[in-house]
C-alpha positions in Angstrom: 17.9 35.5 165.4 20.5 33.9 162.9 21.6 30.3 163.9 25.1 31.8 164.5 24.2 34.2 167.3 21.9 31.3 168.4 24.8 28.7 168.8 27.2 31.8 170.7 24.7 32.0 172.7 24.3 27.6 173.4 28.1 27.9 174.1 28.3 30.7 176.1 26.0 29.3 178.5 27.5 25.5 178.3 31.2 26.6 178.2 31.4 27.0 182.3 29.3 23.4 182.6 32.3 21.8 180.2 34.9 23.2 182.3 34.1 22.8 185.4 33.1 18.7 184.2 36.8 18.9 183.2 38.2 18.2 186.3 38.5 14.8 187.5 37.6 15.3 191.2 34.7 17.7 190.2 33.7 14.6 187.8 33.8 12.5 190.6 32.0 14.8 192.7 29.3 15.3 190.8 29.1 11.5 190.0 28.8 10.5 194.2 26.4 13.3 194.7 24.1 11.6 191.0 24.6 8.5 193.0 24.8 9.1 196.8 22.4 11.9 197.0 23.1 15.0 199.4 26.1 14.8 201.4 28.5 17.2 203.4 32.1 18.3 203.0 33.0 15.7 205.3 31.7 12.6 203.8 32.1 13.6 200.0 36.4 13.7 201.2 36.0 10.5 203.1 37.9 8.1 201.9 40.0 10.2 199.6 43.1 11.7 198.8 41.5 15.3 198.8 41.3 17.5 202.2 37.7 18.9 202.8 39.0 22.3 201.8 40.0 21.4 198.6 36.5 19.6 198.1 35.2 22.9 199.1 37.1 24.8 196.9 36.2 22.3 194.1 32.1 22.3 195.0 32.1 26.3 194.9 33.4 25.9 190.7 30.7 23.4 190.4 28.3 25.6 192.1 29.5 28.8 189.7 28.3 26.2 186.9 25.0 25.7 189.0 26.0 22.0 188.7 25.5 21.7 192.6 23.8 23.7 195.4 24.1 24.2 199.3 22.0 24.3 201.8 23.5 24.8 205.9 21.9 22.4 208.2 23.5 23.6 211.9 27.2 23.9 211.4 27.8 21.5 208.6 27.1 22.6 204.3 24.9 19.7 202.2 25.5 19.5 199.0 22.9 18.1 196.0 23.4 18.1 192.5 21.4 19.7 190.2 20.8 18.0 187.0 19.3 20.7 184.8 22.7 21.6 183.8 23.9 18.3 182.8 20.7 18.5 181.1 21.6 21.6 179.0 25.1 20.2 178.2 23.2 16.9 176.7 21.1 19.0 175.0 24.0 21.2 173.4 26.1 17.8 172.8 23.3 16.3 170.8 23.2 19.4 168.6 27.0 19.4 168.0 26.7 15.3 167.1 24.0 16.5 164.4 26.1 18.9 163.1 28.9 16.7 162.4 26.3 13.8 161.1 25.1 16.2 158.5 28.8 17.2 157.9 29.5 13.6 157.1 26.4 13.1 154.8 27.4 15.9 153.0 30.8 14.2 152.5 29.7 10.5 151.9 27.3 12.4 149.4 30.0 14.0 147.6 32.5 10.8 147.4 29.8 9.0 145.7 29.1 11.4 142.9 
């Protein structure tokens, strides 16, 4: 497997993570979830500007990213995040910032000669 196919397939599964972290209220989602822990619908749009349906619709793109997961308990949805895509998106970050580290060696290295 060539390092080319390798990285396609790094972004390809990393690309939905990025985009759904690209929206501010899913950003803030998944930050009070990290923080708070499991909540429902109803107290994740306490306290905010965003109606409990657009929260919904909002945890279903981070749930397509596996950034959160569901579980029912009687009537009401709790939602928890799931860290092992964060995880993967660090992971693919850190290769990208060694990348451009070596690119920049390469370039300090040429200046000098």
């Amino acid at each position: 497997m060539s390092l080319n196919s390798a990285l396609r397939r790094e972004v390809s599964r990393t690309a939905p993570i990025f985009a759904a972290l690209g929206d501010e209220t899913r950003l803030q989602l998944v930050a009070r979830l990290s923080s708070d822990g499991p909540l429902s619908i109803t107290r994740l749009a306490a306290g905010s500007a965003v109606t409990r349906q657009a929260v919904t619709k909002h945890l279903n793109v981070l749930a397509t990213a596996g950034l959160v997961s569901d579980v029912r308990r009687g009537r009401e949805r709790i939602w928890e995040f799931e860290p092992k895509q964060v995880e993967a998106a660090r992971i693919y970050l850190e290769h990208v910032s060694k990348r451009w580290d070596e690119a920049l060696d390469r370039l300090k290295k040429f200046v000098e000669e």
